[in-house]
LUMDREN-521622 format. One record per residue: residue number from 1; residue in one letter; x, y, z of N, C-alpha, C in turn. Coordinates in steps of 0.02 Angstrom, whole numbers, plus 50000, padded with zeros to 5 digits. Layout:
N
{vexmi NUM 'a' {X Y Z} {X Y Z} {X Y Z}}
...
This chain:
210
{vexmi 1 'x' {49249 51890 48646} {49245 51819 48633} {49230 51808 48558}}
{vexmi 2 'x' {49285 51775 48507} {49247 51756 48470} {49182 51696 48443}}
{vexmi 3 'x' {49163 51730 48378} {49101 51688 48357} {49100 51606 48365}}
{vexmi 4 'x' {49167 51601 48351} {49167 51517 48346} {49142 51507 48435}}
{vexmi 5 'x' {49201 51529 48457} {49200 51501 48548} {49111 51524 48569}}
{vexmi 6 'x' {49075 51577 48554} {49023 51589 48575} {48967 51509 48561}}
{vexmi 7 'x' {48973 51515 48489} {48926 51437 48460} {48962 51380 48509}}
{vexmi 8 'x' {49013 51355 48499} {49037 51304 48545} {48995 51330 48620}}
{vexmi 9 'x' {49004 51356 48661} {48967 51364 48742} {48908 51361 48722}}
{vexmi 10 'x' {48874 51400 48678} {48799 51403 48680} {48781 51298 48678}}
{vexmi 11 'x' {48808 51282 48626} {48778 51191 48623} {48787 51166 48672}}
{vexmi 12 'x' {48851 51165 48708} {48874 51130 48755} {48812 51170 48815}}
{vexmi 13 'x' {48797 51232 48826} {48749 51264 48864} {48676 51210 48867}}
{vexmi 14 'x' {48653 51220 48799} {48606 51176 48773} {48576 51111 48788}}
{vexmi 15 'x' {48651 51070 48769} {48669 51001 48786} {48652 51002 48855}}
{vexmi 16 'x' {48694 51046 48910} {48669 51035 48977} {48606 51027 48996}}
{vexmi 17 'x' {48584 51069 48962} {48494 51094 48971} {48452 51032 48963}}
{vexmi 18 'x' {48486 50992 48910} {48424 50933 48875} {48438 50884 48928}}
{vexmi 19 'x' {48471 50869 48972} {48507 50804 48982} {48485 50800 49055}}
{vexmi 20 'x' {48486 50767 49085} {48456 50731 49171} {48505 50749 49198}}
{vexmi 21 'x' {48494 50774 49278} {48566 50790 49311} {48552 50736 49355}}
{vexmi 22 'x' {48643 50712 49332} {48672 50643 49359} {48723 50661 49402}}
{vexmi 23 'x' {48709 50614 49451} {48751 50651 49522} {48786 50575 49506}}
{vexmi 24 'x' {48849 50582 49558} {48888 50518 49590} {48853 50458 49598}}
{vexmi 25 'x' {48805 50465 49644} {48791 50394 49667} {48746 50353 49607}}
{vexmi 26 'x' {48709 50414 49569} {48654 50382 49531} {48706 50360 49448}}
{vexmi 27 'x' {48776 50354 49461} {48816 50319 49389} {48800 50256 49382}}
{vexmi 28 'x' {48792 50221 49332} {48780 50172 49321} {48865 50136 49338}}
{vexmi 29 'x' {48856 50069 49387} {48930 50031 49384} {48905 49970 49363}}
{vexmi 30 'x' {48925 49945 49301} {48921 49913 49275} {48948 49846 49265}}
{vexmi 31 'x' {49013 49858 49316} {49070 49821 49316} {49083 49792 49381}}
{vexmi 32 'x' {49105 49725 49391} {49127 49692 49432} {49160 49723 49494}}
{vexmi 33 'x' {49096 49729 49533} {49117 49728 49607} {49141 49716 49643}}
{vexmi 34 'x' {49124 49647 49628} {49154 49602 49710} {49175 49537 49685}}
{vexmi 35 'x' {49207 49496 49730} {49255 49426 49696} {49204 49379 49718}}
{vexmi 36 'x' {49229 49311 49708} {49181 49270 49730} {49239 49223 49775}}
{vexmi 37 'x' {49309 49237 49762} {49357 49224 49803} {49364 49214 49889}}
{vexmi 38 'x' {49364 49146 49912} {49358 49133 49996} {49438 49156 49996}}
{vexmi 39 'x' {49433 49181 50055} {49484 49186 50104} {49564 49162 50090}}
{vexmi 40 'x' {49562 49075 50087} {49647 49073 50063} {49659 49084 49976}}
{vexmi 41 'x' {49608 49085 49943} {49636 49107 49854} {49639 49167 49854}}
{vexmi 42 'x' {49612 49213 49929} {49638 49306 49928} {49695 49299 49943}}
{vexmi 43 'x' {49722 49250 49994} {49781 49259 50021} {49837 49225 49956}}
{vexmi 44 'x' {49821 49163 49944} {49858 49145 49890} {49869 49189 49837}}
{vexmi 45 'x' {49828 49223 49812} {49829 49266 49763} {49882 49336 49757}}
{vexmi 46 'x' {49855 49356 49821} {49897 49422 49847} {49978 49376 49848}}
{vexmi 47 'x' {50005 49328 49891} {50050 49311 49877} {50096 49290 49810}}
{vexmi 48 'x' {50038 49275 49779} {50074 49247 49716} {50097 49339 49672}}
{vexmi 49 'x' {50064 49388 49669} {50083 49432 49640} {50144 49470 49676}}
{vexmi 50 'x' {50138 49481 49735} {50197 49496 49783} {50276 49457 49778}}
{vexmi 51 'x' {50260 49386 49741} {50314 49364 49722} {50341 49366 49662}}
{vexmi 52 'x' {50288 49381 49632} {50309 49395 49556} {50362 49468 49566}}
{vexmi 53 'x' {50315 49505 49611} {50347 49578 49600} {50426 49572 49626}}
{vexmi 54 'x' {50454 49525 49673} {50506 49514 49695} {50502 49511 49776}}
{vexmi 55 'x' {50446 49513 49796} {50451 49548 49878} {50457 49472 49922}}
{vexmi 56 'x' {50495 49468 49964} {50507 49381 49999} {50424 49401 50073}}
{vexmi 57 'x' {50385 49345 50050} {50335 49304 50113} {50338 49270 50147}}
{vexmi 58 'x' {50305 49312 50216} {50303 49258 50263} {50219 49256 50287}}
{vexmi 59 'x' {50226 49186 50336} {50153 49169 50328} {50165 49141 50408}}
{vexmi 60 'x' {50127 49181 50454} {50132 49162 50528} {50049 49188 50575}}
{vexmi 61 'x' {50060 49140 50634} {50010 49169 50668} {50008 49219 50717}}
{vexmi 62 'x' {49936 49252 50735} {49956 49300 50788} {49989 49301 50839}}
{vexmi 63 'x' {50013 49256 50855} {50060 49236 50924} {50137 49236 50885}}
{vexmi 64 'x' {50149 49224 50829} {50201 49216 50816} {50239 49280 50762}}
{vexmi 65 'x' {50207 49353 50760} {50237 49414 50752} {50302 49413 50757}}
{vexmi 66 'x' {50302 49422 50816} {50395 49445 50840} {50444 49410 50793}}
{vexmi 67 'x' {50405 49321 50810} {50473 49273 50767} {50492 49295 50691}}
{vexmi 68 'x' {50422 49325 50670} {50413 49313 50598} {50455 49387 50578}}
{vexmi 69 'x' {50441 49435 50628} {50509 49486 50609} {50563 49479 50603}}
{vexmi 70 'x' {50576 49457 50656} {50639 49429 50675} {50671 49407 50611}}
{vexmi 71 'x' {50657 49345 50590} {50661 49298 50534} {50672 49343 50460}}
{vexmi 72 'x' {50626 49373 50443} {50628 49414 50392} {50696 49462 50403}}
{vexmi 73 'x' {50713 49513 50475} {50745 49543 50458} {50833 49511 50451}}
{vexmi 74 'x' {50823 49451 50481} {50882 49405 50470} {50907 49381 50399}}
{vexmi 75 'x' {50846 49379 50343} {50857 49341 50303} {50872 49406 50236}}
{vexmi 76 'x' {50844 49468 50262} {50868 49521 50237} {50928 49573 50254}}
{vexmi 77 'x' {50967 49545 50287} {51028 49570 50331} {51011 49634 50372}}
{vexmi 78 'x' {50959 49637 50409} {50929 49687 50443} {50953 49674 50514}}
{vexmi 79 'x' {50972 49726 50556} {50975 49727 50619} {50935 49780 50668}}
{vexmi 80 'x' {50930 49826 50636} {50883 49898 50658} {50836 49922 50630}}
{vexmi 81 'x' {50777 49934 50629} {50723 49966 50583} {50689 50029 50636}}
{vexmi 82 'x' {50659 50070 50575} {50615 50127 50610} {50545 50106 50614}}
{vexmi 83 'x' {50496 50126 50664} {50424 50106 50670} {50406 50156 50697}}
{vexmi 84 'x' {50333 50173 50654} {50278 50236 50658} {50272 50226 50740}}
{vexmi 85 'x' {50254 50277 50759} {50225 50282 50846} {50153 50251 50855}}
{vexmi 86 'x' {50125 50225 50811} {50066 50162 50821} {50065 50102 50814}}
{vexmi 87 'x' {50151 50104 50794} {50153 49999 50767} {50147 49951 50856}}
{vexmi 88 'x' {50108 49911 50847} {50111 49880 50918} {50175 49857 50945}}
{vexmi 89 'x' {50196 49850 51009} {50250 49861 51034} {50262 49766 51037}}
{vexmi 90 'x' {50205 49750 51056} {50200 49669 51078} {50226 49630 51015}}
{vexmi 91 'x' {50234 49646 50950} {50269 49635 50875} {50321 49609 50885}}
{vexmi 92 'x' {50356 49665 50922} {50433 49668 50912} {50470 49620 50930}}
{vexmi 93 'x' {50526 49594 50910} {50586 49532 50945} {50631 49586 50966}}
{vexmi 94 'x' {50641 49551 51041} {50683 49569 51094} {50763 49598 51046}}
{vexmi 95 'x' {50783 49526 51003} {50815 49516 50992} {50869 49576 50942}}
{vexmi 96 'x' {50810 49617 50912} {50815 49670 50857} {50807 49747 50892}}
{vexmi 97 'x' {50850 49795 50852} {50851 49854 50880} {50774 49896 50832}}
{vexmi 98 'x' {50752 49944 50857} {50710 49976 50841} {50678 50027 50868}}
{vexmi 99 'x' {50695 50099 50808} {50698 50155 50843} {50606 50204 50801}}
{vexmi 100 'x' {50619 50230 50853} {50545 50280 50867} {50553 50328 50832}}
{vexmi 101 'x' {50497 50325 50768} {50508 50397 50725} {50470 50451 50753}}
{vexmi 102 'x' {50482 50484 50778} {50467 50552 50823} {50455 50606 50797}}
{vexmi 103 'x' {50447 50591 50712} {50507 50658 50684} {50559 50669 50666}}
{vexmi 104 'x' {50578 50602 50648} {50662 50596 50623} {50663 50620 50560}}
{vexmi 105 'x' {50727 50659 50558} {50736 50694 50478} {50732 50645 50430}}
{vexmi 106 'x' {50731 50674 50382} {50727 50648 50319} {50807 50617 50296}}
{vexmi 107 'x' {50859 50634 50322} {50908 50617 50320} {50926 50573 50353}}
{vexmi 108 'x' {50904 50567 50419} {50897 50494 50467} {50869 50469 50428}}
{vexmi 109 'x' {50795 50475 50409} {50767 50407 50382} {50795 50369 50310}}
{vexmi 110 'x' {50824 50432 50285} {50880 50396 50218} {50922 50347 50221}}
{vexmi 111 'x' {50963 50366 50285} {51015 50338 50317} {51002 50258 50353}}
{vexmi 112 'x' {50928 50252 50359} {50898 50201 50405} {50920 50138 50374}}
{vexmi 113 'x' {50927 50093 50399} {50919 50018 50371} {50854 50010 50344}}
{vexmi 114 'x' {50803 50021 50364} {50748 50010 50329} {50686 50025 50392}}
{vexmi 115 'x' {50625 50002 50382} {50557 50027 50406} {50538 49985 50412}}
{vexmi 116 'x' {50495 49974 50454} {50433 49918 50494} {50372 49952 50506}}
{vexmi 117 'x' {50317 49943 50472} {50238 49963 50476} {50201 49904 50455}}
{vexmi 118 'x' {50132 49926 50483} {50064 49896 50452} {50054 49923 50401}}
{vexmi 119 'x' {49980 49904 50397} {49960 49941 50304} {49880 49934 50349}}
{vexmi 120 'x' {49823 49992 50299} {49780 49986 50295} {49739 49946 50273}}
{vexmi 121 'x' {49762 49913 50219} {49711 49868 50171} {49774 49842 50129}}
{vexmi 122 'x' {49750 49766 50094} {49782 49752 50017} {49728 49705 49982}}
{vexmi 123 'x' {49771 49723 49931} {49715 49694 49866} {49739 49651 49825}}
{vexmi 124 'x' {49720 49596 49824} {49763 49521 49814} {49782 49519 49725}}
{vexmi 125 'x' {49721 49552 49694} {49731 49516 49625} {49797 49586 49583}}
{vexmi 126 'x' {49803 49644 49617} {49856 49681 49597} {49920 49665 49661}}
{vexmi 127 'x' {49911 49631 49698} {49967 49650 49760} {49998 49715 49771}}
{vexmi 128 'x' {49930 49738 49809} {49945 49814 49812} {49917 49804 49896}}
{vexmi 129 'x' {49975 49854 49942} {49963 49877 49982} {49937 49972 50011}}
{vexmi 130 'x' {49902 49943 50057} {49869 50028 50045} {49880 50045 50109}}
{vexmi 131 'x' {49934 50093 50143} {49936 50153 50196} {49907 50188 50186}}
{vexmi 132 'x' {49877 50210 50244} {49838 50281 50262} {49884 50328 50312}}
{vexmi 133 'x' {49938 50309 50326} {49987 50365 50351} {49965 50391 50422}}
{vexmi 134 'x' {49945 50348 50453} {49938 50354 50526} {49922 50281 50571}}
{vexmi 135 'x' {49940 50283 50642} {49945 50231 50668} {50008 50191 50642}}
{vexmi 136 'x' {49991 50126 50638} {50049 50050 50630} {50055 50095 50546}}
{vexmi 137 'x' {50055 50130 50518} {50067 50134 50442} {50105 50179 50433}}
{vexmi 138 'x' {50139 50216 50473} {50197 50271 50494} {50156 50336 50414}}
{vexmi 139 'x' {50184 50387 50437} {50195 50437 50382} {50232 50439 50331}}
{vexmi 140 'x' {50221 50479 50273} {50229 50465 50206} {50312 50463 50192}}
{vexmi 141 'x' {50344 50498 50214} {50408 50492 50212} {50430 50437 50237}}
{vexmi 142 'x' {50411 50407 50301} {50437 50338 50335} {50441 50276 50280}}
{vexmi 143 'x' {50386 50300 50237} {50378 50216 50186} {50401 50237 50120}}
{vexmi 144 'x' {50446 50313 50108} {50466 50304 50040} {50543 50326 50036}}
{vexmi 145 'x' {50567 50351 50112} {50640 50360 50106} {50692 50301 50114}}
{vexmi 146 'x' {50676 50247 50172} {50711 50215 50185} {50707 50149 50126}}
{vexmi 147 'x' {50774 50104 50117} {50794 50041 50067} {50743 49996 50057}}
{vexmi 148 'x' {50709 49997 50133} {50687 49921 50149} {50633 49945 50179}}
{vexmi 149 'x' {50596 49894 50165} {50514 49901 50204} {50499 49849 50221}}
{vexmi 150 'x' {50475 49818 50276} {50463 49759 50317} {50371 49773 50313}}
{vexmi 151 'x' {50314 49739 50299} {50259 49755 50315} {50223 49709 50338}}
{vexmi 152 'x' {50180 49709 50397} {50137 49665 50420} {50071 49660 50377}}
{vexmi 153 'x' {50044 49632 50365} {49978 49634 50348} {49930 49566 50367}}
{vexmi 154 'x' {49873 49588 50407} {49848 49569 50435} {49772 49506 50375}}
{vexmi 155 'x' {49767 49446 50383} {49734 49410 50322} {49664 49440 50311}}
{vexmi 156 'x' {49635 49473 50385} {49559 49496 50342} {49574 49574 50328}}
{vexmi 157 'x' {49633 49616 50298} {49631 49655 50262} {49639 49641 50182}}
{vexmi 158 'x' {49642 49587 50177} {49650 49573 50124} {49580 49556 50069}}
{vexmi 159 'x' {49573 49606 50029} {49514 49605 49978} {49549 49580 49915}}
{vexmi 160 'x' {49509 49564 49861} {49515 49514 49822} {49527 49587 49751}}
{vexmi 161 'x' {49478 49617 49763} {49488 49663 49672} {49489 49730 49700}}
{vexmi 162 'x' {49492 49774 49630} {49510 49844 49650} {49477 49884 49680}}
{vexmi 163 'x' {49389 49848 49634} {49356 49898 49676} {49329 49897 49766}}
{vexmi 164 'x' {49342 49812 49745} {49335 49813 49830} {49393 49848 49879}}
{vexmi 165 'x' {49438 49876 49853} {49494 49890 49893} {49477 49955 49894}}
{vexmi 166 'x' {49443 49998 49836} {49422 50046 49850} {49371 50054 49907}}
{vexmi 167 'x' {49343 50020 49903} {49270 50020 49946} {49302 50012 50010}}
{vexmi 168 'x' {49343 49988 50032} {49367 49967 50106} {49424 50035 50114}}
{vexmi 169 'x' {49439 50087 50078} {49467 50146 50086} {49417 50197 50080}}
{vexmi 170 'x' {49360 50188 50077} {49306 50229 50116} {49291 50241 50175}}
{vexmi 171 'x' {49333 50190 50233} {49336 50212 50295} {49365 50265 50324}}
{vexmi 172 'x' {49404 50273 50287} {49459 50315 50280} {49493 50357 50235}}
{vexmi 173 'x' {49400 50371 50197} {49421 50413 50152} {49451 50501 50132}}
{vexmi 174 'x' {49462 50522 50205} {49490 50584 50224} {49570 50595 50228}}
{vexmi 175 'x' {49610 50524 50240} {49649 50518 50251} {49707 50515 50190}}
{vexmi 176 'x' {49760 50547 50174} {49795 50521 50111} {49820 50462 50117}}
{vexmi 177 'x' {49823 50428 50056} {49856 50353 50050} {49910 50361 50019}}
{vexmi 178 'x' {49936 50300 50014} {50004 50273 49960} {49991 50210 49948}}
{vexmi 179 'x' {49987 50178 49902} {49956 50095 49876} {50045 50090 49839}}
{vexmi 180 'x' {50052 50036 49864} {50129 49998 49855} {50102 49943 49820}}
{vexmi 181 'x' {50149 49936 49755} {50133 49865 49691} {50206 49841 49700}}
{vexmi 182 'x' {50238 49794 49753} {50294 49794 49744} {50349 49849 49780}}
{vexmi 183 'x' {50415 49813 49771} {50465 49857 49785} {50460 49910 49716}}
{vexmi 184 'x' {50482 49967 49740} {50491 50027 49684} {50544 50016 49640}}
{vexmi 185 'x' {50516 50035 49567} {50557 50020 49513} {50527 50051 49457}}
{vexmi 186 'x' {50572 50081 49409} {50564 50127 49366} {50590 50093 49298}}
{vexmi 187 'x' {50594 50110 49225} {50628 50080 49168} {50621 50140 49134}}
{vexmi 188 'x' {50678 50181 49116} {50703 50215 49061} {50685 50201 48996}}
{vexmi 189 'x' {50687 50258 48952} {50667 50260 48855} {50706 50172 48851}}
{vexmi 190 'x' {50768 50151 48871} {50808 50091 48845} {50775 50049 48875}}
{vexmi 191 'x' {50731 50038 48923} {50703 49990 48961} {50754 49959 49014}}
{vexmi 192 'x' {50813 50015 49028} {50841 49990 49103} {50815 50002 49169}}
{vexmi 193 'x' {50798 49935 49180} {50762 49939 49233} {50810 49957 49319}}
{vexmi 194 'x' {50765 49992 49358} {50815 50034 49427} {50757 50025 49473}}
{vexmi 195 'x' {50775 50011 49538} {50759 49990 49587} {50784 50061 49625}}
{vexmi 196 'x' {50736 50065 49677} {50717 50114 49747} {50712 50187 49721}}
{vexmi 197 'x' {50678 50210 49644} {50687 50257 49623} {50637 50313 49682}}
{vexmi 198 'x' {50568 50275 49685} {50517 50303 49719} {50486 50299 49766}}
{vexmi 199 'x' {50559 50254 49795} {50527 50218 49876} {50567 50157 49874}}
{vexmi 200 'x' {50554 50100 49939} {50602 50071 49962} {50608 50021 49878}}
{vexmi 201 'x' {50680 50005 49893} {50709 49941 49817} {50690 49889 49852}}
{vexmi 202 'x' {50689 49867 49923} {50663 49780 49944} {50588 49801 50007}}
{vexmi 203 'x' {50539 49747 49964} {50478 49760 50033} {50476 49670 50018}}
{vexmi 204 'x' {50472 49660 50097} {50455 49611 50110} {50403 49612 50155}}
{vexmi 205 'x' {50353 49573 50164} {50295 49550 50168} {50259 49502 50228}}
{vexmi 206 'x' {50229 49503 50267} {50218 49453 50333} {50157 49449 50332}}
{vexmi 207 'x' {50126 49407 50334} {50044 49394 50307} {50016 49357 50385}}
{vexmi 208 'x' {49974 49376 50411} {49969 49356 50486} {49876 49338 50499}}
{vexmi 209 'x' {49873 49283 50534} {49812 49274 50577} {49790 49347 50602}}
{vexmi 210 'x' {49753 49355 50606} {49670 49321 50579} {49656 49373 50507}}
């Protein structure tokens, strides 16, 4: 080892020595926790960034799921979608085909018209949705191969800032995520911008009681 690298470890050795051992919990957070945001300026909020990003909203009650699929997948020229083996069945319109990912290749799901899931959580002031990849939130491939993504999200998953969104993925903090800002889109050195580089090019959005 040379002399230099030896002096560098020894201070930094040193430095350790002089200093308080600071664990995780005892960091100082200094920073804005929590919102002061009621209920419809989470929901307004989350919507308003979801539209910026391009993604089309809908706004229905728990009795009225099915229609509100329905509707969406009409207005997106959808006739068939795939759904995780936990999305509730009682959702669905009669009217629409929809098949059971079991395990469907990766080439089926390419091939798909698009995907129908829940989400774990979202976070209004980035319009970010957060899967945890099990249950109504299908697996990681289900929400990044297929065009189109249809998502339910339920109004009291909806938190207001980041860190609260973090904090509400502590339930489930064993689980891997994927947090969606929008349909996927990328921009090149020229700034040409491309759609479905890293997941679906259209997510649309269903915002539901309670």
């Amino acid at each position: 080892m040379s002399i230099a690298k030896q002096v560098i470890l020894t201070r930094i050795r040193d430095a350790l020595a002089r200093s308080p051992q600071i664990t995780y919990e005892s960091c100082p957070r200094e920073y804005r926790r929590a919102s002061a945001l009621d209920v419809r300026s989470r929901i307004e909020l989350f919507e308003d960034r979801l539209r910026d990003y391009g993604s089309r909203v809908y706004h229905c009650s728990s009795d009225q799921i099915a229609d509100s699929i329905a509707l969406a997948m009409r207005n997106a020229g959808k006739t068939a979608l795939v759904i995780p083996d936990g999305f509730p069945r009682t959702w669905l319109p009669d009217e629409c085909t929809f098949t059971l990912d079991n395990g469907l290749s990766y080439q089926a799901l390419d091939g798909a018209e698009g995907v129908l899931t829940g989400c774990a959580a979202a976070i209004a002031e980035t319009g970010t949705i957060v899967l945890r990849h099990s249950g109504a939130d299908g697996r990681r491939a289900l929400t990044l191969l297929p065009d189109y993504h249809l998502c339910v999200v339920r109004q009291s998953q909806i938190v207001a800032s980041v860190p609260e969104g973090i904090q509400a993925a502590t339930e489930f903090a064993t689980s891997p995520i994927t947090t969606i800002s929008g349909p996927s889109a990328t921009s090149d050195i020229e700034m040409t911008r491309v759609k479905g580089v890293h997941g679906p090019r259209t997510l649309d959005v269903i915002i539901t009681e309670p």
